[in-house]
PAKEMAR-138052 format. One record per atom (N, C-alpha, C, O): residue in three letters; x, y, z. Coordinates in steps of 0.001 Angstrom, whole numbers, always signed. Layout:
BEGIN
rec r: Ala | x: X | y: Y | z: Z
...
// end
This chain:
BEGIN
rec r: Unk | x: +4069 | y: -74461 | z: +18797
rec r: Unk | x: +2868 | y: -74289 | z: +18005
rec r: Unk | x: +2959 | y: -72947 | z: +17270
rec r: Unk | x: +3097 | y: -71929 | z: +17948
rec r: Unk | x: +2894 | y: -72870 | z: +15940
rec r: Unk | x: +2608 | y: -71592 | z: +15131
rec r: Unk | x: +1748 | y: -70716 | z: +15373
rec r: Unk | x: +664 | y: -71042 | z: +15857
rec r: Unk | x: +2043 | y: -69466 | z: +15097
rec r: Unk | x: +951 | y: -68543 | z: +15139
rec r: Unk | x: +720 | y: -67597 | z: +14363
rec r: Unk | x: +1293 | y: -66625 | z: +13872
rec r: Unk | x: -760 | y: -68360 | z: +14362
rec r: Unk | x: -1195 | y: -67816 | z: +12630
rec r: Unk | x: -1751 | y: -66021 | z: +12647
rec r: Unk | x: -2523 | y: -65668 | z: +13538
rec r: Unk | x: -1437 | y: -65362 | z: +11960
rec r: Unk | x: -1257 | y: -63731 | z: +11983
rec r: Unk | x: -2175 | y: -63740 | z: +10702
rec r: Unk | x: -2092 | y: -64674 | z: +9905
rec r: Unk | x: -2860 | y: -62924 | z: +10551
rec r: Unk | x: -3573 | y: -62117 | z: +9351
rec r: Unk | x: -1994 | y: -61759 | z: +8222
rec r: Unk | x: -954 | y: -61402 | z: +8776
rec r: Unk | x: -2051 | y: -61915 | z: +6715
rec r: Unk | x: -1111 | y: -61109 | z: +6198
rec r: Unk | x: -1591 | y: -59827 | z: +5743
rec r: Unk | x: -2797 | y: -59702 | z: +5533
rec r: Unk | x: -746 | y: -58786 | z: +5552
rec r: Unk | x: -1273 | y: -57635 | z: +5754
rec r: Unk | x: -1372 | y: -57355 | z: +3985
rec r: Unk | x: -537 | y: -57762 | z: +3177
rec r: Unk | x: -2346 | y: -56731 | z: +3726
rec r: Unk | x: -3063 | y: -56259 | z: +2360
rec r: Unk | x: -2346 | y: -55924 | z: +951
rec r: Unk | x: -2705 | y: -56265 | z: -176
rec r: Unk | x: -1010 | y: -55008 | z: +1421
rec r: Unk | x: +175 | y: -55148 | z: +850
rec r: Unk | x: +1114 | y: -55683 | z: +677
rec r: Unk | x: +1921 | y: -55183 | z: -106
rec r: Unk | x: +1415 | y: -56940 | z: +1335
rec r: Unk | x: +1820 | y: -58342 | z: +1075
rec r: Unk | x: +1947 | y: -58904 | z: -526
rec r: Unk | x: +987 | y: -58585 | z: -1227
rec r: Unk | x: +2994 | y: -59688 | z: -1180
rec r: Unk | x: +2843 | y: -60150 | z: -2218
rec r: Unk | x: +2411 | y: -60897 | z: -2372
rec r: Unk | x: +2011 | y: -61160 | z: -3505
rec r: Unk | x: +2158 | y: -61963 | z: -1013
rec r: Unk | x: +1141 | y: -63236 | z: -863
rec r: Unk | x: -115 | y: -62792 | z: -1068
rec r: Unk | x: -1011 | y: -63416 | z: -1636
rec r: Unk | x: -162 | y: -61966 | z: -713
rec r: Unk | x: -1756 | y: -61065 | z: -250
rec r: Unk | x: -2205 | y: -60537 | z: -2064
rec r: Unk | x: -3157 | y: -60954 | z: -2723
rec r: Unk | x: -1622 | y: -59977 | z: -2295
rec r: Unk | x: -1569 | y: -59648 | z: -3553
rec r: Unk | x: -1986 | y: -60490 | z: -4688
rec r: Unk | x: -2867 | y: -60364 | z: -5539
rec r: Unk | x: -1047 | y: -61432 | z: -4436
rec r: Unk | x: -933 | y: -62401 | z: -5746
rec r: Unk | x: -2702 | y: -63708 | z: -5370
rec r: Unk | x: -3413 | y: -64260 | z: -6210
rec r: Unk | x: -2792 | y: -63740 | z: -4035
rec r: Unk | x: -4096 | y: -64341 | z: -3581
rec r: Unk | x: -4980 | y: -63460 | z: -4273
rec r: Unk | x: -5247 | y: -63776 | z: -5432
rec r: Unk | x: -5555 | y: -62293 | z: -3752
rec r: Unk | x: -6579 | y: -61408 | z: -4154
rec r: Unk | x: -6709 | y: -61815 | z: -5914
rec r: Unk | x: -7709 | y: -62416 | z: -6305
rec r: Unk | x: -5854 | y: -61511 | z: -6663
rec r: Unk | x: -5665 | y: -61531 | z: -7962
rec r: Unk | x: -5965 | y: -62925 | z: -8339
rec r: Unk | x: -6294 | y: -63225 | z: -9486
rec r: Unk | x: -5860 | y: -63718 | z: -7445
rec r: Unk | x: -6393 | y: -65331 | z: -8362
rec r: Unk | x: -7772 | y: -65097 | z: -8177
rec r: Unk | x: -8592 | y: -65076 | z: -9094
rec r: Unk | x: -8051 | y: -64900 | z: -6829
rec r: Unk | x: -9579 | y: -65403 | z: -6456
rec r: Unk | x: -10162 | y: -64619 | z: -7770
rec r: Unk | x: -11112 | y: -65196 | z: -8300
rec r: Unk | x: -9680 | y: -63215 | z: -8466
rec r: Unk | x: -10787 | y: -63005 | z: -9396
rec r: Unk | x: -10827 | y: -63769 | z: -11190
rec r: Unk | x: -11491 | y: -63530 | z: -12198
rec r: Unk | x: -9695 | y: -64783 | z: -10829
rec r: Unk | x: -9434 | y: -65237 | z: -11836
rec r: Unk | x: -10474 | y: -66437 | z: -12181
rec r: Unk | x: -11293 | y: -66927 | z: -11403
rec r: Unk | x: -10260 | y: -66760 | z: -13428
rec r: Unk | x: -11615 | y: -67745 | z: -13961
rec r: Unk | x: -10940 | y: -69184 | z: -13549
rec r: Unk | x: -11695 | y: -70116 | z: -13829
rec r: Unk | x: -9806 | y: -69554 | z: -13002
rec r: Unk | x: -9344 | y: -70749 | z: -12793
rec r: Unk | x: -9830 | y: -70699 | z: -11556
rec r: Unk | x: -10473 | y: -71714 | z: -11290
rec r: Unk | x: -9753 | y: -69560 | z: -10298
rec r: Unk | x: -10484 | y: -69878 | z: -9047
rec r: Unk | x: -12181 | y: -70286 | z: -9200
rec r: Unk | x: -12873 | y: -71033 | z: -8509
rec r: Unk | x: -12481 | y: -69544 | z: -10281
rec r: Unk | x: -13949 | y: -69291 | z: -9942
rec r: Unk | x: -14323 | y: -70868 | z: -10752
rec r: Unk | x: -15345 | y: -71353 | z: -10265
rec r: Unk | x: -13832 | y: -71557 | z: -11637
rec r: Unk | x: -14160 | y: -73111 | z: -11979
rec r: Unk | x: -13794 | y: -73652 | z: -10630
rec r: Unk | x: -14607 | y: -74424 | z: -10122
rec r: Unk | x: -12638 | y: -73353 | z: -9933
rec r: Unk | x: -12270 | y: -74410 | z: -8868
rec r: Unk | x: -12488 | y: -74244 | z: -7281
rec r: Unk | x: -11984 | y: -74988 | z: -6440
rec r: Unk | x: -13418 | y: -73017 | z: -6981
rec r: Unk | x: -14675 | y: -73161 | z: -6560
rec r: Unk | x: -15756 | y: -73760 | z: -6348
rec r: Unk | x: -16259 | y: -74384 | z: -5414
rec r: Unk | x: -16136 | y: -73357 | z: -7759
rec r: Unk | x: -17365 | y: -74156 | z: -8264
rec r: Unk | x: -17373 | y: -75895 | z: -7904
rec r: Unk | x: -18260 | y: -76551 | z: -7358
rec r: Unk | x: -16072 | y: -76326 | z: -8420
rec r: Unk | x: -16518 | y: -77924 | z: -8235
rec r: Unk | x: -16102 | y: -78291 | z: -7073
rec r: Unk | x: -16043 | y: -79505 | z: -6876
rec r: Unk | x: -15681 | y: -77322 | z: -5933
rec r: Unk | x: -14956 | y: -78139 | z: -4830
rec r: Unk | x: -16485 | y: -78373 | z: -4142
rec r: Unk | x: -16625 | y: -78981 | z: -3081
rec r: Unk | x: -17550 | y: -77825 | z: -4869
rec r: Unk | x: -18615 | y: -77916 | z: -4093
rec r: Unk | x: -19376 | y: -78822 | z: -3869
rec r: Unk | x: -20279 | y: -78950 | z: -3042
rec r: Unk | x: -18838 | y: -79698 | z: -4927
rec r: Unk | x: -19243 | y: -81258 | z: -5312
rec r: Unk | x: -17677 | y: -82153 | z: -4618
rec r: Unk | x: -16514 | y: -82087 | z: -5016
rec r: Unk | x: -18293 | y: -82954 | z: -3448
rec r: Unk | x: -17684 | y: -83887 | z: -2823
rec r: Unk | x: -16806 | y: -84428 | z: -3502
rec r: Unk | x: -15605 | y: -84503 | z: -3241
rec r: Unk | x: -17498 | y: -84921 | z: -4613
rec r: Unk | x: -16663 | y: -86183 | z: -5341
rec r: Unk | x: -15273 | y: -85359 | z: -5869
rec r: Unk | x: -14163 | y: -85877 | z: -5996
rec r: Unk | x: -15603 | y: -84017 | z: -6129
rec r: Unk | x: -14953 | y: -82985 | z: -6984
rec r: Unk | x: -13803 | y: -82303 | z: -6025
rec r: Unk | x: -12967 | y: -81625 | z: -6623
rec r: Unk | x: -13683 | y: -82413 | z: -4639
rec r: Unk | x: -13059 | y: -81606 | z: -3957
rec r: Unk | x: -11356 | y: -81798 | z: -4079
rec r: Unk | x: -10667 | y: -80785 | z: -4201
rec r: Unk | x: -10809 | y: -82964 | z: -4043
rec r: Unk | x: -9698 | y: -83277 | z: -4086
rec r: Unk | x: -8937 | y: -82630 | z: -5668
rec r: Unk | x: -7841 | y: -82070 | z: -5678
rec r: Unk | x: -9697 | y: -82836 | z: -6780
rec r: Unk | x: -9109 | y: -82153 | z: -7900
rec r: Unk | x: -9507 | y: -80254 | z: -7493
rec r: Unk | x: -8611 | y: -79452 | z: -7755
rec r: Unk | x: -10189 | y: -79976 | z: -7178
rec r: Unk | x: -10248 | y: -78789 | z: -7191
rec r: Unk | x: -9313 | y: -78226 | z: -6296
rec r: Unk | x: -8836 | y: -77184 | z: -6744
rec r: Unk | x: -8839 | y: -78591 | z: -5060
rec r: Unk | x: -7630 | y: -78379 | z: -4263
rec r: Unk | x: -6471 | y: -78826 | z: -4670
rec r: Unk | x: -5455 | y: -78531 | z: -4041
rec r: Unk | x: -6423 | y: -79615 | z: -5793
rec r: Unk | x: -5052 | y: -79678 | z: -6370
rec r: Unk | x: -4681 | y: -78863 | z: -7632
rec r: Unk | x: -3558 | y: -78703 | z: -8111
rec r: Unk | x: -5844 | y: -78391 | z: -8055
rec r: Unk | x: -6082 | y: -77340 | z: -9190
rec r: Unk | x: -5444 | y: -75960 | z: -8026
rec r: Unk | x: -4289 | y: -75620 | z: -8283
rec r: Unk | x: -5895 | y: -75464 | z: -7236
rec r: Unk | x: -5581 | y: -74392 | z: -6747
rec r: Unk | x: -4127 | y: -74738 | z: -6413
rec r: Unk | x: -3369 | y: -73769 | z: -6378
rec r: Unk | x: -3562 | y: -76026 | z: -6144
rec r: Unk | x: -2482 | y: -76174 | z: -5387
rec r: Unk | x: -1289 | y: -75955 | z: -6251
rec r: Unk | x: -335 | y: -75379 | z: -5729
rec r: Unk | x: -1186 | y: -76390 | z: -7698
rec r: Unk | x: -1041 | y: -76164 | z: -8782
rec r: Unk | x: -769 | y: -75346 | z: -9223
rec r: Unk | x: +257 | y: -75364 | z: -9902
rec r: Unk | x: -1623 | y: -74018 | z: -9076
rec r: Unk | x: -1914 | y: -72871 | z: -9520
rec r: Unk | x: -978 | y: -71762 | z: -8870
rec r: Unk | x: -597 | y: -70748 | z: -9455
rec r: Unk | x: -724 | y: -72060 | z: -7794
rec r: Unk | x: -129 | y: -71565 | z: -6607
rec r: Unk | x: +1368 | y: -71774 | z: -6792
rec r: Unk | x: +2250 | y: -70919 | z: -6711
rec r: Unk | x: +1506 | y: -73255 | z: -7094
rec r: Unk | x: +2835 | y: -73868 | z: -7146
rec r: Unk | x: +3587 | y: -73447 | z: -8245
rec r: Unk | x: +4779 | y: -73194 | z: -8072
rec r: Unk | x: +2984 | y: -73311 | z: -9550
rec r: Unk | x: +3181 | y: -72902 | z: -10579
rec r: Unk | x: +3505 | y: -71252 | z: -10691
rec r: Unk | x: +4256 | y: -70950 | z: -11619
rec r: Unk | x: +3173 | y: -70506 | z: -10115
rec r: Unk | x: +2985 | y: -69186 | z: -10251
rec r: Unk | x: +4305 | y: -68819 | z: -9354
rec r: Unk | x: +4890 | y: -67822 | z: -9778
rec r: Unk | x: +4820 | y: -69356 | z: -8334
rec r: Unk | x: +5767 | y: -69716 | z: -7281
rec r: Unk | x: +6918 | y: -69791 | z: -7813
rec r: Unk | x: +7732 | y: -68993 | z: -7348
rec r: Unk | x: +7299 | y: -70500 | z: -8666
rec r: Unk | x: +8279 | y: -70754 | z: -9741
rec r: Unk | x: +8748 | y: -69657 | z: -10372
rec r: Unk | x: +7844 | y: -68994 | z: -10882
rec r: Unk | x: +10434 | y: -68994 | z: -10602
rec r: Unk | x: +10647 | y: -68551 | z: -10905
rec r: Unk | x: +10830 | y: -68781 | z: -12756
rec r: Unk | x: +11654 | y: -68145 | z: -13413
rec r: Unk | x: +10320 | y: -69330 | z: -13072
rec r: Unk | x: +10269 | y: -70028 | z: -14864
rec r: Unk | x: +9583 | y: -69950 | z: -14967
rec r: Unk | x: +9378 | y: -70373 | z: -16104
rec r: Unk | x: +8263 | y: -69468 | z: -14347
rec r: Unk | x: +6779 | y: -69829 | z: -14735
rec r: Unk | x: +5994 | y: -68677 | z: -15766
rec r: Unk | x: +5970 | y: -67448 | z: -15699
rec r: Unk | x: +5275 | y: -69774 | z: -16889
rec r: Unk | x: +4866 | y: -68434 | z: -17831
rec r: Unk | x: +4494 | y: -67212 | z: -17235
rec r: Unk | x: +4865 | y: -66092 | z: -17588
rec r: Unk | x: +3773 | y: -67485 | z: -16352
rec r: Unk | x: +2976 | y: -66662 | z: -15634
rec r: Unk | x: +3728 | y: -65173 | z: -15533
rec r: Unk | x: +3403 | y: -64089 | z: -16018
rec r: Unk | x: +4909 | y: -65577 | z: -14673
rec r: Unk | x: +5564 | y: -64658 | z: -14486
rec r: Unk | x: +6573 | y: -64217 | z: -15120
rec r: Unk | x: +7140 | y: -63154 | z: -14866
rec r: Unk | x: +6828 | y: -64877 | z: -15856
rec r: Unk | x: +7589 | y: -64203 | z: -17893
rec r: Unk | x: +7031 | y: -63103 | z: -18113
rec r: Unk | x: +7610 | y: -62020 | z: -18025
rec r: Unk | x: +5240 | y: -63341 | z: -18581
rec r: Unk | x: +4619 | y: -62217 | z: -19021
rec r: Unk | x: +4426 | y: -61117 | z: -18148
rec r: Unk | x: +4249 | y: -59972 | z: -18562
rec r: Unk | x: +4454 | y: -61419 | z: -16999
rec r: Unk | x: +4663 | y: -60318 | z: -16046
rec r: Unk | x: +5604 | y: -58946 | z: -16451
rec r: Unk | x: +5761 | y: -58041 | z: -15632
// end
């Protein structure tokens, strides 16, 4: 069985998390996970978001 640890603040996971949540793609996909019907796209929107950014090709991290 795994064991799940806090990541620590300076982490790039940690990092790159903090920095979405203030982003306007978290804060829409938030918003609709709040609606039932809405939850499954909004967790694949974040999943997405995540997956994408993950990628070493990704615009994201070009402009970086």
């Amino acid at each position: 069985m795994p064991i799940e640890t806090q990541v620590p603040d300076d982490d790039p996971l940690m990092i790159a998390w903090t920095a979405y949540k203030h982003s306007n793609e978290f804060v829409n996909s938030r918003k609709w996970a709040l609606f039932e019907q809405h939850v499954d796209g909004s967790m694949w929107a974040a999943f997405e978001a995540g997956f994408r950014a993950a990628q070493p090709t990704s615009p994201e991290r070009d402009s970086e």
